[in-house]
C-alpha positions as CSV (number, residue, x, y, z in Angstrom):
1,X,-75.5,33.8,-19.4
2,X,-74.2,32.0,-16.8
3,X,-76.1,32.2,-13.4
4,X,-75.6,30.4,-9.9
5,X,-78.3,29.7,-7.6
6,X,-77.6,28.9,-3.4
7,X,-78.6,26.0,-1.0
8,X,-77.7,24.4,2.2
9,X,-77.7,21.3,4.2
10,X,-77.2,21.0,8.1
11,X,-75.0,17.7,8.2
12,X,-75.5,15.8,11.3
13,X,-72.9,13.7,12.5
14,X,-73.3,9.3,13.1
15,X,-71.3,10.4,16.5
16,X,-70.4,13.7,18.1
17,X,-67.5,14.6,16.4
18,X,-65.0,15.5,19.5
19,X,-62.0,17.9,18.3
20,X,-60.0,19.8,19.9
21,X,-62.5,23.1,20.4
22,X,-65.2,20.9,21.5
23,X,-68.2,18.3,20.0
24,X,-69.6,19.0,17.2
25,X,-73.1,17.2,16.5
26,X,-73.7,19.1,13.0
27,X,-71.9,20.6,10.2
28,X,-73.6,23.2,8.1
29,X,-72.5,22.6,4.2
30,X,-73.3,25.2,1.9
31,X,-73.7,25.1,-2.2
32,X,-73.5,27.0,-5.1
33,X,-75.2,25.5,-8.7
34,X,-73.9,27.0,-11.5
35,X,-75.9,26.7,-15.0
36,X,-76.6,28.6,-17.8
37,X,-80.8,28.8,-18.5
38,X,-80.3,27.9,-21.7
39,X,-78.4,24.7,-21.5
40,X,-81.0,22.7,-18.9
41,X,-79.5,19.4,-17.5
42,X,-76.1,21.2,-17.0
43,X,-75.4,22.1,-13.8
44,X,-72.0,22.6,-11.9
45,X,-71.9,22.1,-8.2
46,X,-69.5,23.1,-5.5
47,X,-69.5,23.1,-1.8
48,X,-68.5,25.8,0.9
49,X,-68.3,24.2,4.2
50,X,-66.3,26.2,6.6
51,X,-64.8,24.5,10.0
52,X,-66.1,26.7,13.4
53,X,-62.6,28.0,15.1
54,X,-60.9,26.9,12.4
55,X,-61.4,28.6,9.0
56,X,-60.7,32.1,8.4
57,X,-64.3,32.5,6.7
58,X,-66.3,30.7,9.6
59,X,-68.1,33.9,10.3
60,X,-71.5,34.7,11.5
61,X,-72.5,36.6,7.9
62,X,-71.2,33.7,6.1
63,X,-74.9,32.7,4.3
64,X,-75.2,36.3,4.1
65,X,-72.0,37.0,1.9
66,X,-73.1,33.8,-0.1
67,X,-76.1,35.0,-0.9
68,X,-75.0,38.6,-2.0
69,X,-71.8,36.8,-3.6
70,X,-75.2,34.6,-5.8
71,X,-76.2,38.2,-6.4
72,X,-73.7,40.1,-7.4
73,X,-72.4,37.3,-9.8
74,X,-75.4,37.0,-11.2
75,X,-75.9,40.5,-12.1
76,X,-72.1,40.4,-14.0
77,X,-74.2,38.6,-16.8
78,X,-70.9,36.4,-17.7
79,X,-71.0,33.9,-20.8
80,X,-68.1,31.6,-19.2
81,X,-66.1,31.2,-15.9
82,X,-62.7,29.4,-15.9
83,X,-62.0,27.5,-12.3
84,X,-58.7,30.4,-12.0
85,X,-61.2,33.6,-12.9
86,X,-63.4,32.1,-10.3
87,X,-60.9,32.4,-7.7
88,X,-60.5,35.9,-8.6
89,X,-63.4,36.7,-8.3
90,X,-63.9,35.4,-4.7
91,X,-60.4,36.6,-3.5
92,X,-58.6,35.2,-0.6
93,X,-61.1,36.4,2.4
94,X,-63.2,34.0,1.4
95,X,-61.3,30.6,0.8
96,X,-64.2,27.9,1.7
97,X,-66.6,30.2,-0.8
98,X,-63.6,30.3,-3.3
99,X,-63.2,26.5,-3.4
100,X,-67.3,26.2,-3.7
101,X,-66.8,28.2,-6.6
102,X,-63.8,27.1,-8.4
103,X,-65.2,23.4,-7.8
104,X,-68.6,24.7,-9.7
105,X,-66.4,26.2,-12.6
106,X,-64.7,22.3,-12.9
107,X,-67.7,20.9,-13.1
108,X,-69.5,22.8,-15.5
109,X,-66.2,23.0,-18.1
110,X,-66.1,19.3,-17.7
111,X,-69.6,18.7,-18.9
112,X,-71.1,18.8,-15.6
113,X,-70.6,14.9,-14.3
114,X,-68.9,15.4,-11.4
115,X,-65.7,14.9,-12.6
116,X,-63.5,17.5,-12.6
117,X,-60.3,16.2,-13.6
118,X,-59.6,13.0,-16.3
119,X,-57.7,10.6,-14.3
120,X,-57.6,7.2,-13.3
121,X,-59.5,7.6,-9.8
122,X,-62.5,10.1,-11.6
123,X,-62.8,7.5,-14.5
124,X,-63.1,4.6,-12.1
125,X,-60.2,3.0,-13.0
126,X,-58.3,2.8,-10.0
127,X,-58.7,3.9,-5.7
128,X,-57.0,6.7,-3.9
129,X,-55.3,5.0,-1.0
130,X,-56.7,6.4,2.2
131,X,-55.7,6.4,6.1
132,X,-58.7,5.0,8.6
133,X,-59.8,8.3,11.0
134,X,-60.1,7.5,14.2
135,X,-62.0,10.5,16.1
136,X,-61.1,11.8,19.3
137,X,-63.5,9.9,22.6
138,X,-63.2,8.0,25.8
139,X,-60.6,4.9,25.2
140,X,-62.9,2.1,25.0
141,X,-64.7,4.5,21.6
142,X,-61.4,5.2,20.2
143,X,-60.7,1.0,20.9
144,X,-63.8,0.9,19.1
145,X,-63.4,2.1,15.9
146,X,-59.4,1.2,15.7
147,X,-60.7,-2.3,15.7
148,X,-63.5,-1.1,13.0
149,X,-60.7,-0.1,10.8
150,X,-58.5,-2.9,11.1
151,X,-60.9,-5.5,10.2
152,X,-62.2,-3.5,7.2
153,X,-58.6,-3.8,5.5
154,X,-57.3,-0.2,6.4
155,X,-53.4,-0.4,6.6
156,X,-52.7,3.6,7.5
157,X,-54.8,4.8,10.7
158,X,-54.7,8.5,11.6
159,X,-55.3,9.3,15.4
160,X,-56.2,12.7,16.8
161,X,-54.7,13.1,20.2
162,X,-54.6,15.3,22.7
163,X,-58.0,15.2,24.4
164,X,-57.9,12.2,26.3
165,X,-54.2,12.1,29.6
166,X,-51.4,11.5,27.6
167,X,-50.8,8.0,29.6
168,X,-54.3,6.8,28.2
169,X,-53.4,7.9,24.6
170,X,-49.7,6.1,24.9
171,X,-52.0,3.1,26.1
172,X,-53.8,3.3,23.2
173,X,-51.4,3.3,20.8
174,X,-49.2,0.8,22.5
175,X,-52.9,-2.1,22.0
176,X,-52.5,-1.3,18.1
177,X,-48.9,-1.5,18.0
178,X,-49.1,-4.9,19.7
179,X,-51.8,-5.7,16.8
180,X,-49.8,-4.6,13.7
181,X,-46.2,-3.9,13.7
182,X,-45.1,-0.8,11.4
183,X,-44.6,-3.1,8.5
184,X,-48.5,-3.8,8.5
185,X,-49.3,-0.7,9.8
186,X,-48.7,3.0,8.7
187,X,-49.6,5.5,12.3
188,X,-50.3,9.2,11.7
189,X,-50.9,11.2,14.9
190,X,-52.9,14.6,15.0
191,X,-52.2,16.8,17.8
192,X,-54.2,20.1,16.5
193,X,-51.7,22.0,18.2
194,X,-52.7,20.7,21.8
195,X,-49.1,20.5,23.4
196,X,-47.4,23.4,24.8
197,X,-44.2,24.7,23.0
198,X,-41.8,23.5,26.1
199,X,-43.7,20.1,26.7
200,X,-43.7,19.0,22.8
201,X,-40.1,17.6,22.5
202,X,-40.8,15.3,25.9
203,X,-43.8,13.7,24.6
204,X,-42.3,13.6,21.2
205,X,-39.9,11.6,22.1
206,X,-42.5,9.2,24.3
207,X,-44.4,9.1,20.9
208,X,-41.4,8.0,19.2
209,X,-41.1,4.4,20.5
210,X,-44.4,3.1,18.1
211,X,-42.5,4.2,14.9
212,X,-45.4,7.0,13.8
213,X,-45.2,8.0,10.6
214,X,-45.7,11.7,10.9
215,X,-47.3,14.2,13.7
216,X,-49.7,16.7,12.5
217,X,-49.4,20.2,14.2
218,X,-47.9,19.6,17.6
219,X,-47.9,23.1,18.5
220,X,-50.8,25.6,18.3
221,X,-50.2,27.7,14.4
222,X,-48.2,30.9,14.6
223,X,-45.5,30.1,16.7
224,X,-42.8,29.8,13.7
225,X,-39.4,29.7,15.4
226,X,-41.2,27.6,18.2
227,X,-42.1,25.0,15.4
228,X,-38.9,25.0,13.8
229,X,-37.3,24.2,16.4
230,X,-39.8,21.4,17.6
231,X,-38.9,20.3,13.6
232,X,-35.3,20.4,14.2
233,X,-35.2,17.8,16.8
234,X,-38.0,15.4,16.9
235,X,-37.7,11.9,16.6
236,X,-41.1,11.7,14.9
237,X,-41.4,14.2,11.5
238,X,-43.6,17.2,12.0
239,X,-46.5,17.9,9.2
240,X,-48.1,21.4,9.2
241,X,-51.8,21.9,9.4
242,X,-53.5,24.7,10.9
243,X,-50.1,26.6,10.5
244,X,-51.0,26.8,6.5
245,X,-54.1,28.7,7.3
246,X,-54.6,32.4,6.1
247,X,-51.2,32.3,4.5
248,X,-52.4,33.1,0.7
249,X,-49.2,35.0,-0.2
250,X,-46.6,32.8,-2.0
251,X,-43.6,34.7,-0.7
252,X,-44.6,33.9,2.9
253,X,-45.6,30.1,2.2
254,X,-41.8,30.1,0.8
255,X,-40.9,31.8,4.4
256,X,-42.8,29.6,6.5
257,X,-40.9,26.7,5.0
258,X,-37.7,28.1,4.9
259,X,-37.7,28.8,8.4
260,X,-39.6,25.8,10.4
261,X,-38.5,23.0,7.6
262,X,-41.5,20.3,8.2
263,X,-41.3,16.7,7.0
264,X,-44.9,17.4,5.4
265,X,-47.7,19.4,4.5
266,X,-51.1,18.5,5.2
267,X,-53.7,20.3,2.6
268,X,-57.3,21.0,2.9
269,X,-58.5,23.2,0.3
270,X,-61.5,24.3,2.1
271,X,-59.2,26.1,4.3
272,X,-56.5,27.1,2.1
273,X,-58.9,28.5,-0.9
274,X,-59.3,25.7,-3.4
275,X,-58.2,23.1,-5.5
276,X,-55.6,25.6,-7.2
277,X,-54.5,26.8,-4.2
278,X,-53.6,23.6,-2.4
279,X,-51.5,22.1,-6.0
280,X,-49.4,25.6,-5.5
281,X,-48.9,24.5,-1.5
282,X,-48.0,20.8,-3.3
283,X,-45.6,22.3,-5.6
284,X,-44.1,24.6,-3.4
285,X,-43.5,21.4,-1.1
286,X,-42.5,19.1,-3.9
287,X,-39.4,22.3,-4.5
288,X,-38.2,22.3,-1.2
289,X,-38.1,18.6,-1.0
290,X,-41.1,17.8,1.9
291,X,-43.5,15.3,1.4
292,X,-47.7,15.8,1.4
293,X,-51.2,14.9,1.6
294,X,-54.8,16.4,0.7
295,X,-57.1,15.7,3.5
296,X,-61.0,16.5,3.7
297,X,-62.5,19.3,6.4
298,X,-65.6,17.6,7.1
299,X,-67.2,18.5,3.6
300,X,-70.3,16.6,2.4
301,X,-69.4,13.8,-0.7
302,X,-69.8,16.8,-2.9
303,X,-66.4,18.7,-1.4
304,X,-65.1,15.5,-0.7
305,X,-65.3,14.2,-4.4
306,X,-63.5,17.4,-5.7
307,X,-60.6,17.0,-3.3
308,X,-60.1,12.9,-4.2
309,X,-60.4,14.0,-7.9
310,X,-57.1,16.5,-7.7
311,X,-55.6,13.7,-5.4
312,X,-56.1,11.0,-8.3
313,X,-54.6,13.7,-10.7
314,X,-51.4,14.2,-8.9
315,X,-51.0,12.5,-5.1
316,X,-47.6,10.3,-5.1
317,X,-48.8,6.7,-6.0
318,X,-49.9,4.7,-3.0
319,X,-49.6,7.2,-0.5
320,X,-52.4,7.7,1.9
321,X,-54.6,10.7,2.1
322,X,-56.6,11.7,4.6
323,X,-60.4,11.0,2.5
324,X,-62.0,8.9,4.9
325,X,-64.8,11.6,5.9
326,X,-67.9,10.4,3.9
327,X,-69.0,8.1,5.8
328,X,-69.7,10.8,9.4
329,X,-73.1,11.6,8.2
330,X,-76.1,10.0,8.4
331,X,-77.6,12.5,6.0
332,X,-74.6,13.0,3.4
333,X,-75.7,13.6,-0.2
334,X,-75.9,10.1,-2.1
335,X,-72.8,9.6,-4.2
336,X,-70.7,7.3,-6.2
337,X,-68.0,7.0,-3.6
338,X,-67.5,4.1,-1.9
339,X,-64.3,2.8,0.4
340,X,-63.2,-0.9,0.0
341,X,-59.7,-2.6,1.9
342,X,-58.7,1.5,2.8
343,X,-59.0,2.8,-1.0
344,X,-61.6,5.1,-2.2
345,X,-63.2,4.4,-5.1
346,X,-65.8,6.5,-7.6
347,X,-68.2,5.5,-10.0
348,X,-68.6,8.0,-12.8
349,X,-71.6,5.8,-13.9
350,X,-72.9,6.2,-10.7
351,X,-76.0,8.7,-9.3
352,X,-75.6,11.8,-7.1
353,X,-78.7,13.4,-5.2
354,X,-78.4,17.0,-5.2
355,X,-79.8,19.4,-2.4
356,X,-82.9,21.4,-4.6
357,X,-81.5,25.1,-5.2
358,X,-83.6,27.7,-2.9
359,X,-86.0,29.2,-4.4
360,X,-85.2,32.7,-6.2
């Protein structure tokens, strides 16, 4: 019978993580093993990390419905678990707990390697191109790591803006424009929703002189004909984030799309309920003719590897996704995963450390 067993890891952060609701110095990461006691060696792991003021399930009994979610599974006695029955049996409440669990189900069908999917980037065959992060700080830290990123080969950067004066930020990106033109250099901005509905189109259009690629969530979520119209007329194209959030029913993700029209979808599955979950949002997209990219939430490697896995199976060829989050922890679990020249690679020869599964 198969059973799952629970652990954690606090994550702490090389640098204070600055968003938009604050610093963050540690991320709490939990895990769900799933084996069967009669098969040893075999174990399936997935990862539930939910994002404080951001995910739906970042909750102060979250450890506590993990746990009795371990328990009640384990009392169903099941004798297999596809990835799409384990999403039903998490539901949509839950969607960082439902993508722990679908990953888990992967990984076990799949022989229990860590690779969920059999394509080029899982068997090591090829990188996922990536863009460079460069968190939110003071100028001369955001200078910093720009500078970082350049010189290890990066040719898509990602800014998140919106914390420091505007001025300072159009100073910013003025110093990397006058590094690397647009034909070296692929720009993605990340508002999180930091300017205000009537202020957006202004800045947009100030924004618009270093030929950005896209701009994540300008508007705070919810605001639909707000962000539609923001959509309608800026110079640089609008990619929903946050707005994706707690939207599970497919009749309102065709809604939300109808009405606002985005250039692109950006798709986390820790927040959107899983791997499954986030190629629907992807196929939905690739109907209504929008462009997309799976990003990371500030999972450990063993989230991370499950989201570059569906990206090798079927991200557009050479487009960057936002995967560049391994490396913000100074206690990550050990993996195969490695970034060279602004690709990420894995080793399916490679080891993995696993956190040891609390006691029972």
């Amino acid at each position: 019978m198969l059973q799952l067993r629970y652990s954690h890891r606090a994550l702490r952060f090389n640098f204070p993580a600055r968003t938009s609701r604050g610093a963050l110095t540690e991320h709490l990461a939990h895990y769900l093993l799933l084996y069967n006691p009669d098969e040893p060696g075999r174990a399936g792991w997935g990862e539930a990390a939910p994002l404080a003021g951001l995910s739906p399930d970042h909750r102060p009994d979250f450890a506590a419905t993990v746990e009795g979610f371990v328990r009640e599974f384990n009392r169903r006695q099941l004798r297999d678990l596809l990835p799409e029955e384990a999403a039903a049996l998490v539901g949509t409440e839950w969607p960082a707990l439902r993508f722990a669990l679908e990953t888990a189900a992967l990984d076990y069908q799949h022989g229990a390697r860590r690779q969920l999917y059999d394509n080029a980037f899982s068997r090591g065959e090829a990188g996922v191109p990536i863009n460079g992060l460069v968190w939110m700080g003071d100028a001369a830290f955001m200078r910093e790591q720009i500078e970082q990123k350049l010189a290890a080969g990066y040719d898509c950067l990602k800014l998140k803006i919106g914390s420091l004066d505007f001025a300072t930020e159009l100073r910013i990106l003025a110093d990397i424009r006058a590094q690397a033109g647009p034909e070296r250099l692929t720009l993605r901005v990340d508002a999180n929703g930091a300017f205000a509905p009537a202020e957006a189109l202004g800045k947009l259009d100030q924004l618009a002189r270093f030929d950005l690629h896209s701009i994540e969530q300008p508007i705070a979520a919810g605001q639909w004909a707000a962000m539609a119209e923001v959509c309608r007329h800026s110079p640089v194209p609008v990619a929903l984030d946050e707005e994706l959030i707690g939207l599970p029913d497919p009749a309102r993700q065709h809604e939300l799309l109808e009405r606002v029209q985005p250039a692109y979808l950006v798709l986390k599955p820790t927040l959107l309920g899983g791997l499954a979950a986030s190629a629907e949002w992807a196929a939905l997209a690739d109907r209504h003719g929008l462009g997309w990219w799976l990003t990371s939430a500030l999972e450990s490697n063993v989230g991370l590897n499950a989201i570059s896995q569906l990206a090798g199976s079927c991200a557009r060829p050479g487009f960057a996704q936002g995967l560049g989050t391994g490396q913000l922890y100074h206690n990550n679990l050990a993996a195969p995963l490695t970034i060279e020249a602004g690709q990420l690679h894995y080793d399916p020869a490679g080891t993995w450390e696993t956190p040891a599964p609390a006691a029972d």
